[in-house]
C-alpha positions in Angstrom: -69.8 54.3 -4.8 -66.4 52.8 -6.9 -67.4 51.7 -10.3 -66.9 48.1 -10.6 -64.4 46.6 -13.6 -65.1 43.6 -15.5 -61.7 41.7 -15.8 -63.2 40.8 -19.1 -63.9 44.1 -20.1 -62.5 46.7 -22.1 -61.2 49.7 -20.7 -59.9 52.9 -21.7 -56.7 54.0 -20.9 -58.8 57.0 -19.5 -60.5 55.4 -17.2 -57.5 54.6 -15.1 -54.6 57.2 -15.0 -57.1 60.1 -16.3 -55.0 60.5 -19.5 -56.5 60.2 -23.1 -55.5 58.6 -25.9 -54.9 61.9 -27.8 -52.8 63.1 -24.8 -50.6 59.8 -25.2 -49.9 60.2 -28.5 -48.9 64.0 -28.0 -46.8 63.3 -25.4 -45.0 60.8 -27.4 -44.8 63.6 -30.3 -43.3 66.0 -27.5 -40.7 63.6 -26.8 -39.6 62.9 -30.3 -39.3 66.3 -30.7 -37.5 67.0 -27.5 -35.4 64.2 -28.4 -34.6 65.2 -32.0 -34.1 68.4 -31.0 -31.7 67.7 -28.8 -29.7 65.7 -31.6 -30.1 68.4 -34.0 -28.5 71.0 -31.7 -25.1 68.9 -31.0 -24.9 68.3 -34.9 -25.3 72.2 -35.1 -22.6 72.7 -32.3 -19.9 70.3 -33.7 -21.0 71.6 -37.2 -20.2 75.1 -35.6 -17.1 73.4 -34.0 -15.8 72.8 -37.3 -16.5 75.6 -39.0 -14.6 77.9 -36.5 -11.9 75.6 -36.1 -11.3 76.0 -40.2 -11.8 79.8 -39.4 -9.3 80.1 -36.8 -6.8 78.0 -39.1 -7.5 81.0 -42.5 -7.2 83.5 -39.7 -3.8 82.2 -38.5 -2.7 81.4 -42.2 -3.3 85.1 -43.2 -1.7 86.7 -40.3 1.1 84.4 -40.8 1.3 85.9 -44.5 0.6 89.3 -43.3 3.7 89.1 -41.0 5.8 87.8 -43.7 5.2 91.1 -45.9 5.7 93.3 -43.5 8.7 91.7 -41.7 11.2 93.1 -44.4 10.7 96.6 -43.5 11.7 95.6 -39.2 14.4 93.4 -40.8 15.7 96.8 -42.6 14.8 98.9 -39.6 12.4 101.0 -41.4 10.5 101.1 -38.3 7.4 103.4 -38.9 6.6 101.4 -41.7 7.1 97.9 -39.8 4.6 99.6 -37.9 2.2 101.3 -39.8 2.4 99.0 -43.0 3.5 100.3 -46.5 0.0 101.1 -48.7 1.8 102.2 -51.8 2.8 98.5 -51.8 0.4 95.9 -53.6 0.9 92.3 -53.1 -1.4 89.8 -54.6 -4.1 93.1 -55.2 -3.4 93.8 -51.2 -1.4 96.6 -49.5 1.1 95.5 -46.7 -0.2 96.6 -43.6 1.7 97.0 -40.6 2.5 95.3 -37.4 0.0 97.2 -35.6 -3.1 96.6 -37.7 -2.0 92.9 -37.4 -2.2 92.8 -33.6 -5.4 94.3 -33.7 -7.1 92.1 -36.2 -5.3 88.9 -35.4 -4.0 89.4 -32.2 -4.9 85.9 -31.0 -2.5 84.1 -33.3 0.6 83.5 -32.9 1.3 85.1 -35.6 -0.5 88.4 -34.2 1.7 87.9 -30.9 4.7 87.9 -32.6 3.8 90.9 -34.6 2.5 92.5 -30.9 6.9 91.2 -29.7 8.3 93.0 -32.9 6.3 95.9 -32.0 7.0 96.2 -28.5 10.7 96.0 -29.4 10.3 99.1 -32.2 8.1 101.1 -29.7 10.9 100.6 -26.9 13.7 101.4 -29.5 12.2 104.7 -30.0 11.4 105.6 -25.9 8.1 105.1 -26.0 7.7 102.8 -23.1 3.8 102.9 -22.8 2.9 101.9 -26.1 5.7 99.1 -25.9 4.5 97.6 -22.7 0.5 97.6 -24.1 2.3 95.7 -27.2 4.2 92.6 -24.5 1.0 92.9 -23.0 -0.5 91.5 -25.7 2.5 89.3 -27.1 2.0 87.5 -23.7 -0.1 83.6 -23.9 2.1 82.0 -26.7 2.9 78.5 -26.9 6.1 79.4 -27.8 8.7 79.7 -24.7 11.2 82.3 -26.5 8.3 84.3 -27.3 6.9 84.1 -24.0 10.5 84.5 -22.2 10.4 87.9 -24.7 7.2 88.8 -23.9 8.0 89.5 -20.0 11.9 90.4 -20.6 9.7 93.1 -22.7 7.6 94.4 -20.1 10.4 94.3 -17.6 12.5 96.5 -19.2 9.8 99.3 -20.0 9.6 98.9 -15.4 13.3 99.7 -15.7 13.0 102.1 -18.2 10.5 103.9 -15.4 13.0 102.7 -12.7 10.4 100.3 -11.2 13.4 98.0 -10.0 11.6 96.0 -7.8 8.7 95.5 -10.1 10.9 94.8 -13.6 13.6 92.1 -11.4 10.8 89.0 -10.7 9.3 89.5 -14.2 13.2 89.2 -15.7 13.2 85.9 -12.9 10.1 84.8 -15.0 11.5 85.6 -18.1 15.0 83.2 -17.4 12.5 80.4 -16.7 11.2 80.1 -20.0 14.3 80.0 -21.5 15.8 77.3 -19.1 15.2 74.7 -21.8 16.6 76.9 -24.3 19.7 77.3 -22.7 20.1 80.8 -22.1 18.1 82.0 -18.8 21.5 83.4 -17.8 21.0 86.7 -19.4 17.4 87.5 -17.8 19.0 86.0 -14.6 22.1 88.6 -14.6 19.0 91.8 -15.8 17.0 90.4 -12.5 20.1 90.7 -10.3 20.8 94.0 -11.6 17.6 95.2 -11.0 17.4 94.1 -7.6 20.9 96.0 -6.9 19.0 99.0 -7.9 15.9 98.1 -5.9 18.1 97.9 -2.7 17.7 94.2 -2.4 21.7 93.4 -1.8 21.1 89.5 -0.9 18.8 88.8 -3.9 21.4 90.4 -6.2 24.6 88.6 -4.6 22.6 85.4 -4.7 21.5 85.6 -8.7 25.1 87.1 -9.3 26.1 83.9 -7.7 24.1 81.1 -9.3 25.0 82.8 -12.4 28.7 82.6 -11.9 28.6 78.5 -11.0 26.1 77.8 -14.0 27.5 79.8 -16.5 31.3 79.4 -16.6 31.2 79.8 -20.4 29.2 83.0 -21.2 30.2 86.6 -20.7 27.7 86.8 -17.7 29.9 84.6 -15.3 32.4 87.2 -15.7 29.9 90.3 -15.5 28.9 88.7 -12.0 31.7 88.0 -10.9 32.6 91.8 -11.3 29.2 92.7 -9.6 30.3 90.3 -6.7 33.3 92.6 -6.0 31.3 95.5 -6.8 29.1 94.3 -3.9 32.3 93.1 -1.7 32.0 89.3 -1.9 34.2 86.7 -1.2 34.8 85.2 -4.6 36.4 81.7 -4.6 
């Protein structure tokens, strides 16, 4: 038989909903912990935000100054050096290290991908068109469109070093459209059309050659395409 309940009467909590009042009051512990736990990891996480961020920046700035001691040597084309880094040279109680060691320490700045350009360019100076390409490989992802335009001009002309014509043209057509805003896309446009000559692809050659010689009356490449046009038999007007 049901119990029967006074109005009047006092009843525990219990009684009803088969909780306690001890389980109330830990379930209302649980919560606050839940609760403040969950505040306390998103102060961790934008504390950890913060302290990465300021990482990243001392990471950048001592690339950046790494780069700027061992620039000299590339500027004087002491090349090995530029790449290996000078460690009979102290600066500030450090030796200079080289390009190299910068792309592999800092390769995620932009520092680090300019050091991984300046590399490929010594490494493709000297024939060694594996080791440059790996080095625009990792120059590629910067913010900066000349870089980036340098980048995949680099990597296209290791493919033409290998005479991979076909593969080295589109990246050259890639290259020329980072440096549209720049103003000078007209060289990577006339290394595309030449490479497509060599790839066997007449039309796409005789088409670049063409654009080139309407866009760019005032460079030297309007005249170099206009030369490949006859080369090719064109009707030059």
């Amino acid at each position: 038989m049901a119990a029967n309940i006074d109005a009047n009467e006092e009843v525990e909590v219990s009684a009803i909903d088969g909780t306690s009042e001890g389980t109330v009051d830990e379930t209302f512990k649980r919560n606050v912990l839940l609760v403040g736990g969950g505040v306390l990891i998103v102060v961790l996480a934008m504390g950890l935000y913060w302290y990465m961020a300021g990482k990243q920046k001392e990471t950048e700035a001592y690339a950046s100054l790494a780069l700027s001691r061992v620039k000299v040597y590339y500027e004087r084309a002491e090349y090995d050096k530029a790449l290996r880094g000078d460690k009979s040279v102290m600066m500030r109680g450090e030796p200079i290290i080289g390009l190299q060691e910068i792309v592999e320490n800092y390769g995620g700045t932009s520092a680090g991908k300019m050091a991984a350009l300046m590399s490929g360019d010594i490494l493709t100076a000297q024939k060694k068109y594996a080791e440059a390409e790996r080095m625009y490989e990792a120059a590629q992802g910067s913010d900066s469109k000349i870089l980036a335009a340098g980048a995949k001009a680099g990597i296209a002309a290791c493919k033409e070093a290998d005479k991979k014509y076909s593969e080295a043209a589109p990246l050259y057509e890639e290259a020329a459209q980072y440096m549209k805003d720049v103003g000078d896309e007209a060289r990577f446009r006339y290394f595309a059309a030449i490479n497509y000559e060599k790839a066997g692809n007449s039309e796409k050659a005789k088409e670049l050659y063409t654009l080139i010689a309407k866009e760019n009356k005032d460079t030297e490449f309007k005249d170099l395409s206009v030369g490949a046009m006859a080369r090719l038999g064109m009707i030059i007007e």
